[in-house]
Structures are given as C-alpha cells and as structure tokens.
BADODO-819530 format. One record per residue: residue number from 1; residue in one letter; z, y, x of N, C-alpha, C, O in turn. Coordinates in pm, whole numbers. Atoms other than C-alpha are relative to their C-alpha. Layout:
! BADODO-819530
+-----+------+--------+--------+--------+--------+--------+--------+--------+--------+--------+--------+--------+--------+
: pos : code :     nw :     nv :     nu :    caw :    cav :    cau :     cw :     cv :     cu :     ow :     ov :     ou :
+-----+------+--------+--------+--------+--------+--------+--------+--------+--------+--------+--------+--------+--------+
: NUM :    a :      Z :      Y :      X :      Z :      Y :      X :      Z :      Y :      X :      Z :      Y :      X :
...
+-----+------+--------+--------+--------+--------+--------+--------+--------+--------+--------+--------+--------+--------+
! end
This chain:
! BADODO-819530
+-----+------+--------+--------+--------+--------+--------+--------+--------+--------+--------+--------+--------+--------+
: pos : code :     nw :     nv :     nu :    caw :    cav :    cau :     cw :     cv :     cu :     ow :     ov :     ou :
+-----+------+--------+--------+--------+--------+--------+--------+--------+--------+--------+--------+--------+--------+
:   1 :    x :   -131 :    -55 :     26 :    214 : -12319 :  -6546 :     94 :    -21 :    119 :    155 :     73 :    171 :
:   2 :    x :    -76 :     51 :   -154 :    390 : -12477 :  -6245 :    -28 :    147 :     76 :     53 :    239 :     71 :
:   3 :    x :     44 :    -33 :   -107 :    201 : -12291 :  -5999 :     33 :    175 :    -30 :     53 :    256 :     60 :
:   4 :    x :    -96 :   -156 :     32 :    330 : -11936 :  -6175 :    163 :    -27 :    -14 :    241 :     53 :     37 :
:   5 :    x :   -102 :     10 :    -89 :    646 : -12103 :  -6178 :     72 :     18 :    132 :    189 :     56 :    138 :
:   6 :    x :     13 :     67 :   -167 :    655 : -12171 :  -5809 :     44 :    139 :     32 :    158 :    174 :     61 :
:   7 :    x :    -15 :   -126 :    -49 :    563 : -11800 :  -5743 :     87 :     93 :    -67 :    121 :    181 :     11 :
:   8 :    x :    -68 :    -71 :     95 :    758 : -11625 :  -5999 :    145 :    -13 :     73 :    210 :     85 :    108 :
:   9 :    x :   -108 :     74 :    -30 :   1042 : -11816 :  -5882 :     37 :     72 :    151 :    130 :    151 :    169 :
:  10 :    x :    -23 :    -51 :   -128 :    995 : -11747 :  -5490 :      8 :    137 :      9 :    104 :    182 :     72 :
:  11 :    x :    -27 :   -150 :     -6 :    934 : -11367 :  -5535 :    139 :     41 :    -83 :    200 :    146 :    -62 :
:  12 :    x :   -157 :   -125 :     25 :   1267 : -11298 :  -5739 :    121 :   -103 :    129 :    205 :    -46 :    199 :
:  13 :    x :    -80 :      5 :   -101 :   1451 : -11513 :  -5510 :     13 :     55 :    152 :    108 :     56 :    231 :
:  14 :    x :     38 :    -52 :   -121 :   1327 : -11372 :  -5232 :     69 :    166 :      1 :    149 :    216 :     80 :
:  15 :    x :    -68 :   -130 :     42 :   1388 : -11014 :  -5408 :    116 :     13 :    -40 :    138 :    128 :    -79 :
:  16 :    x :   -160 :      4 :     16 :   1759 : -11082 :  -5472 :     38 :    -33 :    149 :    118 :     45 :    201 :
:  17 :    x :    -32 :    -26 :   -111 :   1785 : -11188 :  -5143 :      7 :     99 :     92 :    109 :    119 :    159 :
:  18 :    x :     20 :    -76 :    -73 :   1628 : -10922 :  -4966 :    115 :    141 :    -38 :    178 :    223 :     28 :
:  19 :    x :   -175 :   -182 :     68 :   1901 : -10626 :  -5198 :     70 :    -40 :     33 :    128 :     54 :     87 :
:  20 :    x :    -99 :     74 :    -59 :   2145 : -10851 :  -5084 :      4 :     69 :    129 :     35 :    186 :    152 :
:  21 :    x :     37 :    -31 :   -174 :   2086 : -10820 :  -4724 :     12 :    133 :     19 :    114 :    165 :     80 :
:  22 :    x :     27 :    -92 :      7 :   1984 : -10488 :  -4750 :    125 :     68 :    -28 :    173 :    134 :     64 :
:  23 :    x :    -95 :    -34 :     27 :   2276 : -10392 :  -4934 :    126 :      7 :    110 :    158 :    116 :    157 :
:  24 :    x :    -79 :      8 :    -73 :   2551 : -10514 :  -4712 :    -41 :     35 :    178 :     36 :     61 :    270 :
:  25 :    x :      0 :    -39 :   -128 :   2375 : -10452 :  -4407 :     48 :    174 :     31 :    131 :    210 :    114 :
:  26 :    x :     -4 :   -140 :     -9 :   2357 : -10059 :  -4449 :    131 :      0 :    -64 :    195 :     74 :     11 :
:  27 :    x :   -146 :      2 :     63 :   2701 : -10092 :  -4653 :     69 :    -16 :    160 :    135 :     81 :    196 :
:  28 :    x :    -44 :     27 :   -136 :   2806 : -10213 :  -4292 :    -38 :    163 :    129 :     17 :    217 :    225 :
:  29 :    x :     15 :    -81 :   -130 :   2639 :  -9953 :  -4109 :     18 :    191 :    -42 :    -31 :    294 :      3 :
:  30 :    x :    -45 :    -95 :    105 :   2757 :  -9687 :  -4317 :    153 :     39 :    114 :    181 :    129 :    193 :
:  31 :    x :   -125 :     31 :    -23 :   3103 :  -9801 :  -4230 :      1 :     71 :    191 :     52 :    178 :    221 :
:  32 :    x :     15 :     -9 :   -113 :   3036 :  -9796 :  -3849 :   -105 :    113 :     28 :   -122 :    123 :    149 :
:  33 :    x :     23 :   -125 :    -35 :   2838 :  -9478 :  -3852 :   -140 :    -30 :    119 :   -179 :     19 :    225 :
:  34 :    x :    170 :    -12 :    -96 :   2492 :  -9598 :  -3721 :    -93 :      8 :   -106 :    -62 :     26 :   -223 :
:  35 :    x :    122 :    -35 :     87 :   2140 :  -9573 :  -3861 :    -20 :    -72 :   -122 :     -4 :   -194 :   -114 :
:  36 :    x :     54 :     90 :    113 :   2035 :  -9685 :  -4206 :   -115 :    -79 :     51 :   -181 :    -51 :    150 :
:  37 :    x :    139 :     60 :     -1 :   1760 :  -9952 :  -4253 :    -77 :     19 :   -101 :    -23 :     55 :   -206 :
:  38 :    x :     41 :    -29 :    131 :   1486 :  -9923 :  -4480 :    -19 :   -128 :    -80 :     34 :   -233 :    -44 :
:  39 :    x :    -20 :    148 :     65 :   1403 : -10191 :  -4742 :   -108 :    -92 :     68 :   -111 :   -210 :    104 :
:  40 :    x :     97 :    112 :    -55 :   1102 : -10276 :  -4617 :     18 :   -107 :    135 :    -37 :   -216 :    123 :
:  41 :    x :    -82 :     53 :    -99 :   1250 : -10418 :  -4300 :     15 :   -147 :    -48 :    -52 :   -241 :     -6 :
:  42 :    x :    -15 :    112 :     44 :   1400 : -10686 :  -4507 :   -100 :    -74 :   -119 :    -86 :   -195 :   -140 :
:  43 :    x :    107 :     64 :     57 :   1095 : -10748 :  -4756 :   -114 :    -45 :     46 :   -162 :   -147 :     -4 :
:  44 :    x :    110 :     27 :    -56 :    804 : -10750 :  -4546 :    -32 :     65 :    130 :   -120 :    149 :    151 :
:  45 :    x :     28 :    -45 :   -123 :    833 : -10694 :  -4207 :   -112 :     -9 :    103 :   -152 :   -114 :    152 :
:  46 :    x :    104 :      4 :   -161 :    579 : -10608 :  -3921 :      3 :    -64 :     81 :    115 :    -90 :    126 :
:  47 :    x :     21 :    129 :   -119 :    487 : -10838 :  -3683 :    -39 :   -154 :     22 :   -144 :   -195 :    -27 :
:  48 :    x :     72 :    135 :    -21 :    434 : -11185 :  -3590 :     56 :    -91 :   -154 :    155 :    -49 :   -215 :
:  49 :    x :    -12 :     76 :     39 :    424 : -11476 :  -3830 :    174 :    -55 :      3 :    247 :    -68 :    -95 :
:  50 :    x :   -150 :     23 :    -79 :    770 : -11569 :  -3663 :     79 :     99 :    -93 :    144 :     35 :   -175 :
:  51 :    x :    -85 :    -84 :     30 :    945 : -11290 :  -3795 :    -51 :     21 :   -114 :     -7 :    127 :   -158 :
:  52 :    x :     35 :    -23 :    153 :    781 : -11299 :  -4138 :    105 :   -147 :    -88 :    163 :   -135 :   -196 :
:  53 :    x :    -59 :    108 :     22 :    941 : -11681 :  -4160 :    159 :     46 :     -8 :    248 :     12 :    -86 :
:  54 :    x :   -161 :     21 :      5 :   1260 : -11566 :  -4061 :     61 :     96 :    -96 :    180 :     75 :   -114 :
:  55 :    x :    -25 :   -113 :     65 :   1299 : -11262 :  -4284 :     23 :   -119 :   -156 :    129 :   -133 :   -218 :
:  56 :    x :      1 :     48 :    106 :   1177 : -11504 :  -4579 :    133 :   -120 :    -18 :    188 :   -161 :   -120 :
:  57 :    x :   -129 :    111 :    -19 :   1453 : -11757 :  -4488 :    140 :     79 :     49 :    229 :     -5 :     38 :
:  58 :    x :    -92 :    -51 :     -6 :   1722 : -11547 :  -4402 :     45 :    118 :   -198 :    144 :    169 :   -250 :
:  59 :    x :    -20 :    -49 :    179 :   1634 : -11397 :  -4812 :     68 :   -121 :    -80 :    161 :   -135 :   -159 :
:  60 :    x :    -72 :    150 :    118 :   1685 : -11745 :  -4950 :    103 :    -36 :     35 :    143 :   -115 :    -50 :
:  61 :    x :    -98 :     46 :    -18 :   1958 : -11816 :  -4817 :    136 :     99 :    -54 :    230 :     62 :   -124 :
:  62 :    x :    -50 :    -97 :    117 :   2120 : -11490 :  -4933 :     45 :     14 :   -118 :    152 :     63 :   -154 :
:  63 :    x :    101 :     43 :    173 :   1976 : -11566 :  -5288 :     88 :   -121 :    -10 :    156 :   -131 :   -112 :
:  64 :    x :    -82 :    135 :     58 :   2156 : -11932 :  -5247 :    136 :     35 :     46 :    201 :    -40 :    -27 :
:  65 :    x :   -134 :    -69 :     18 :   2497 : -11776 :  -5160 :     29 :     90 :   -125 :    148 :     87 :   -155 :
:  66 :    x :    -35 :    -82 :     62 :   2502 : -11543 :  -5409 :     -1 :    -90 :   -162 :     94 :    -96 :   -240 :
:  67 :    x :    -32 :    112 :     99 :   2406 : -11804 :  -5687 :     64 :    -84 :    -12 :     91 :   -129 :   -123 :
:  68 :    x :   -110 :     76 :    -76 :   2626 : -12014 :  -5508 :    144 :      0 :    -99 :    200 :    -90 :   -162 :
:  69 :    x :   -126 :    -41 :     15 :   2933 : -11790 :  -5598 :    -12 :      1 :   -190 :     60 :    -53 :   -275 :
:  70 :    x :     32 :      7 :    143 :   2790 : -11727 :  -5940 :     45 :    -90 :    -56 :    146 :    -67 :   -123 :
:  71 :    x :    -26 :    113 :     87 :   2810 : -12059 :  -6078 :    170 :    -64 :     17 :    226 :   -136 :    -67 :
:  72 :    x :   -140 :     64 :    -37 :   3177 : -12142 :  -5903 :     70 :    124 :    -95 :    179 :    103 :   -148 :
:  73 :    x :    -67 :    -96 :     84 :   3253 : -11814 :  -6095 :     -3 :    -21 :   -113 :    106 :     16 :   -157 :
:  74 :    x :     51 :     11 :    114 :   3125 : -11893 :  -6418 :     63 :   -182 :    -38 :     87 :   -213 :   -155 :
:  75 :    x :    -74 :     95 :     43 :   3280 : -12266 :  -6388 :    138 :      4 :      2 :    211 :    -66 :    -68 :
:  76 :    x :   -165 :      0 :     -8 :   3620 : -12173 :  -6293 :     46 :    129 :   -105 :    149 :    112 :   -170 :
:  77 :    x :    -51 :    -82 :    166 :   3658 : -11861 :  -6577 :    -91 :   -102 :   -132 :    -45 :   -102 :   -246 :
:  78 :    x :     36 :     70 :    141 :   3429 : -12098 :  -6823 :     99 :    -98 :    -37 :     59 :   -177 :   -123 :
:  79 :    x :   -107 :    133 :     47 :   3721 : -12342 :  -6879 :    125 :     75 :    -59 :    220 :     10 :   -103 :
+-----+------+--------+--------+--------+--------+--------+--------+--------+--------+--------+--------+--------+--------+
! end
C-alpha cells in the first residue's frame, strides 16, 4: 500500500505542478505576445537526465506553493 501511495502521490503532485507552470507560463506569454508552450515541455521533457530532474523539481515546488497558499487560505477564512 505504501509503495502505491508513494506513486500516486508523486504523479498528482507532479501533475498539479506541471498545470501550474504551464498555466502561468503561456498566461505570461500570451500577455507579451510570444510563442505558446506545449504541455509536454513541462511533463516530460526530451533530453538528458539533467533536465528531466529539473522539470520534476521545478513541478514540486509549484505543487508546494500552491498548497502552500491553500492551507493559509483555508486557516485564515476557517476561523
């Protein structure tokens, strides 16, 4: 059970991260009138090992901002 934990766990955080990202990046480039990105870009990018790490860590961190705000939202209207 853990070990579907574990993964269950890393793929939606990963997948909230990556709409995240995704979202505001092209929301940004919208604004400024350059090229869209596609999703895959930020889910599973091409190339080295290197750039598979940083994609996956630039998701979680995303993912822990956004839950971040969540819970400061949810404690300061829960009272």
């Amino acid at each position: 059970m853990d070990i579907f934990q574990i993964i269950f766990g890393r793929f939606f955080v990963e997948l909230i991260g990556a709409s995240i990202r995704y979202s505001l990046i092209n929301i940004s480039n919208i604004i400024r009138e350059k090229e869209l990105k596609s999703f895959s870009k930020f889910w599973t990018p091409d190339g080295s090992e290197y750039k598979k790490l940083e994609t996956e860590s630039g998701n979680r961190i995303a993912a822990l901002f956004v839950f971040v705000i969540l819970l400061v939202l949810i404690y300061h209207f829960g009272q």
